[in-house]
VEXLUM-603725 format. One record per residue: residue in one letter; y, z, x of N, C-alpha, C in turn. Coordinates in Angstrom, 3 decimals. Atoms other than C-alpha are relative to their C-alpha. Example, Ala and Ser with C-alpha at 12.3 -4.5 7.8 and 13.67 -1.06 7.14 Angstrom:
BEGIN
["a"; [-1.190; 0.000; 0.890]; [-4.500; 7.800; 12.300]; [1.200; 0.000; 0.900]]
["s"; [-1.190; -0.060; -0.820]; [-1.060; 7.140; 13.670]; [1.090; 0.730; -0.770]]
***
This chain:
BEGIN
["x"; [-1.160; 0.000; 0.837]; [0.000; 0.000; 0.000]; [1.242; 0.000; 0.896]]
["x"; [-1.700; 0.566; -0.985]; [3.364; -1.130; 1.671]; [-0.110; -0.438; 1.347]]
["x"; [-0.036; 0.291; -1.461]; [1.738; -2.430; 4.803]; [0.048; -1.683; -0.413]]
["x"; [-0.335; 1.135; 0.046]; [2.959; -5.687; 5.336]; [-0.945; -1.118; 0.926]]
["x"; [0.726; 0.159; -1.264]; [0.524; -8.442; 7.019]; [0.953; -1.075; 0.466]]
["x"; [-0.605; 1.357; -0.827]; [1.767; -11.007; 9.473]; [-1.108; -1.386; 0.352]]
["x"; [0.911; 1.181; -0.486]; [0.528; -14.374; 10.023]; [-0.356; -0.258; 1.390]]
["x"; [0.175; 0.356; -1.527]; [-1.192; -15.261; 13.200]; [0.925; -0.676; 1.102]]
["x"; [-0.871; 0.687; -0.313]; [0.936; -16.534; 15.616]; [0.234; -1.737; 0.082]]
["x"; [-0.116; 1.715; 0.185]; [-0.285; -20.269; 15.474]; [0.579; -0.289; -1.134]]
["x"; [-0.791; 0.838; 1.509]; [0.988; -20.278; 11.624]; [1.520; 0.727; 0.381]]
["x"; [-1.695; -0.200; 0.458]; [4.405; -19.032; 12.309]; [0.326; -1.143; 0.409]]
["x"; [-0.863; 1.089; -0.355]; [6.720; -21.813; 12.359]; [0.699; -0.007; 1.636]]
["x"; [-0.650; -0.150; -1.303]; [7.922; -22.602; 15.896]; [1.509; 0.063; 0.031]]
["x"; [-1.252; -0.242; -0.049]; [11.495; -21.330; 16.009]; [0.514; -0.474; 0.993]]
["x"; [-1.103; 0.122; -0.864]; [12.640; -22.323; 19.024]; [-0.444; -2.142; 0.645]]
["x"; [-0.103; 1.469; -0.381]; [12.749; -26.345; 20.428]; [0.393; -0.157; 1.341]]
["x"; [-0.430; 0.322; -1.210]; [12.151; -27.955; 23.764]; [0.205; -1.249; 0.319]]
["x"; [-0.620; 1.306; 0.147]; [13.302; -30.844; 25.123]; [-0.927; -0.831; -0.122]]
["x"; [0.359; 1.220; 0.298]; [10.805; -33.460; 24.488]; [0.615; -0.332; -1.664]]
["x"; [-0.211; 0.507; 1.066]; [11.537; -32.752; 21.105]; [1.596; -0.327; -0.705]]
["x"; [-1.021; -0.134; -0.379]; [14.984; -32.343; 21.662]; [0.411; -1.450; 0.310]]
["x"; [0.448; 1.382; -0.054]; [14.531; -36.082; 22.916]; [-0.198; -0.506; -0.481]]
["x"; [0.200; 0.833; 0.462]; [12.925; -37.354; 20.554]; [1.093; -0.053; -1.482]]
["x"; [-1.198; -0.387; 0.892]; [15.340; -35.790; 17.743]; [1.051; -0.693; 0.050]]
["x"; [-0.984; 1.141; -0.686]; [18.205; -37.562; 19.202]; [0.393; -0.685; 0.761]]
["x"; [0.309; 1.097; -1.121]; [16.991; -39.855; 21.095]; [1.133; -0.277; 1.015]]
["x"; [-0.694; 0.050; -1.744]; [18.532; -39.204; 24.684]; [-0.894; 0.481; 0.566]]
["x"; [0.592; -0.179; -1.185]; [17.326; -38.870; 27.734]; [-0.353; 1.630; 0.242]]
["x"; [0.143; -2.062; -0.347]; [15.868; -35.698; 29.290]; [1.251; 0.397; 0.814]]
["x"; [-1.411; -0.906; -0.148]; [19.095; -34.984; 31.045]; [0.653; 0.532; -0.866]]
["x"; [-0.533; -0.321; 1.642]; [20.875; -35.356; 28.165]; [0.160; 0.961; -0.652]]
["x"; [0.284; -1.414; 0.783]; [18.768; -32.908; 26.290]; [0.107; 0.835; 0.653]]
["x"; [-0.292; -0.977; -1.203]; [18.799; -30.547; 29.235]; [1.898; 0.659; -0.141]]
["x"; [-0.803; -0.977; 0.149]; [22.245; -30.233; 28.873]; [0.971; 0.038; -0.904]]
["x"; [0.024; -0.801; 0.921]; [22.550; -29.906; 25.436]; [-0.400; 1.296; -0.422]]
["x"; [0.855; -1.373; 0.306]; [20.146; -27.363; 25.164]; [0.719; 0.784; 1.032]]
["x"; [-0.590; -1.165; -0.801]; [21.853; -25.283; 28.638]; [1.821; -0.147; -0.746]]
["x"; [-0.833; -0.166; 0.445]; [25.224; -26.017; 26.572]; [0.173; 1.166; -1.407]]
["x"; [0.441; -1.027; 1.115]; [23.836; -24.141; 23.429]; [-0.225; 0.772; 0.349]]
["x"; [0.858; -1.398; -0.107]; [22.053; -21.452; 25.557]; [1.227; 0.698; 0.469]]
["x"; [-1.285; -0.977; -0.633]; [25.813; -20.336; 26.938]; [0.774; 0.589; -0.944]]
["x"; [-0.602; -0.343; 0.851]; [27.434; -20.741; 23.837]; [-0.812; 1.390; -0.810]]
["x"; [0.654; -1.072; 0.557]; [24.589; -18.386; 22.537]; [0.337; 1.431; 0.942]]
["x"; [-0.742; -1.226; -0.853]; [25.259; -15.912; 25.704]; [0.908; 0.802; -0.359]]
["x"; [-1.652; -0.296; 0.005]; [28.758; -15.890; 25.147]; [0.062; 0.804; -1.810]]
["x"; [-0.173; -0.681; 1.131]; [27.724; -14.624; 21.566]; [-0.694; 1.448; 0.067]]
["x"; [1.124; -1.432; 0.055]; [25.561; -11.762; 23.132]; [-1.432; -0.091; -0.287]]
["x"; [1.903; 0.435; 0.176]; [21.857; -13.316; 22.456]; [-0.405; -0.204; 1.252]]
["x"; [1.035; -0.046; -1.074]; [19.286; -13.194; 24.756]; [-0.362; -1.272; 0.147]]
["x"; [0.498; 1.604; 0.150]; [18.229; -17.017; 25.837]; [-1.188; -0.041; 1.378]]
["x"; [1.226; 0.375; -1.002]; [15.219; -18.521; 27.753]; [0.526; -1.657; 0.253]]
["x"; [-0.427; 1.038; -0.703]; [15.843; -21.497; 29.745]; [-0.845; -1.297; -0.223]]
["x"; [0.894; 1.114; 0.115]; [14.431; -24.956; 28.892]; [-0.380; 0.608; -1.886]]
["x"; [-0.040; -0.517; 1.665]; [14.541; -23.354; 24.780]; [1.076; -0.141; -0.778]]
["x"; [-1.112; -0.668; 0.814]; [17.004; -23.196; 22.218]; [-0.471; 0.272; -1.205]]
["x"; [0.303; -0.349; 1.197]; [16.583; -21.940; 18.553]; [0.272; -1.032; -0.684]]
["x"; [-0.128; 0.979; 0.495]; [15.892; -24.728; 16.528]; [1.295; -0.165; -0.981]]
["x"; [-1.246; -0.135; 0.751]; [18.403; -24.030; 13.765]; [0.760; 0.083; 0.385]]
["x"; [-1.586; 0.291; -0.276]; [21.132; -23.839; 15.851]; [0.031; -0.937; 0.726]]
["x"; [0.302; 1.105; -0.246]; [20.431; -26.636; 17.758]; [0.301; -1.076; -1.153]]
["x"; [-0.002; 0.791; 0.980]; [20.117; -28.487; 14.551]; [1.490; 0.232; -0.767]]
["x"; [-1.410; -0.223; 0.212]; [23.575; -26.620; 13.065]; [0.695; -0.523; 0.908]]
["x"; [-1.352; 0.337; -0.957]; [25.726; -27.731; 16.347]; [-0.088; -1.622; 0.224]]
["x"; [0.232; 0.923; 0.138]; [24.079; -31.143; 16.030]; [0.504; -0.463; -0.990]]
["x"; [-0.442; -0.170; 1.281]; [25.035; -31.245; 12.499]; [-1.008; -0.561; -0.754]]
["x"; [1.538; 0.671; 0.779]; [21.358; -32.412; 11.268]; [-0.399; 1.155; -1.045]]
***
């Protein structure tokens, strides 16, 4: 009663996006995406979030894209 379950980790949705797909999304180059994605991971910094390198959170990725 009130225990909550979680899905395995293969069914959670992948939250975060790397650059191939990043690539193929809007079709540029892997530089390109590289530094889109290290442009997003500063702006995220600069908001106080924690970032991993070669990642960004899909949804904001997709918000600053405007997709």
């Amino acid at each position: 009663m009130g225990k909550e379950t979680k899905r395995p980790p293969e069914a959670q949705p992948n939250r975060m996006i790397m650059v191939e797909e990043v690539m193929d999304l809007l079709q540029v180059g892997r530089s390109t995406a590289y530094h889109l994605m290290q442009q997003c991971n500063r702006e995220l910094r600069g908001q106080g979030y924690i970032t991993h390198a070669g990642r960004v959170p899909r949804a904001y990725l997709m918000q600053r894209c405007g997709l």
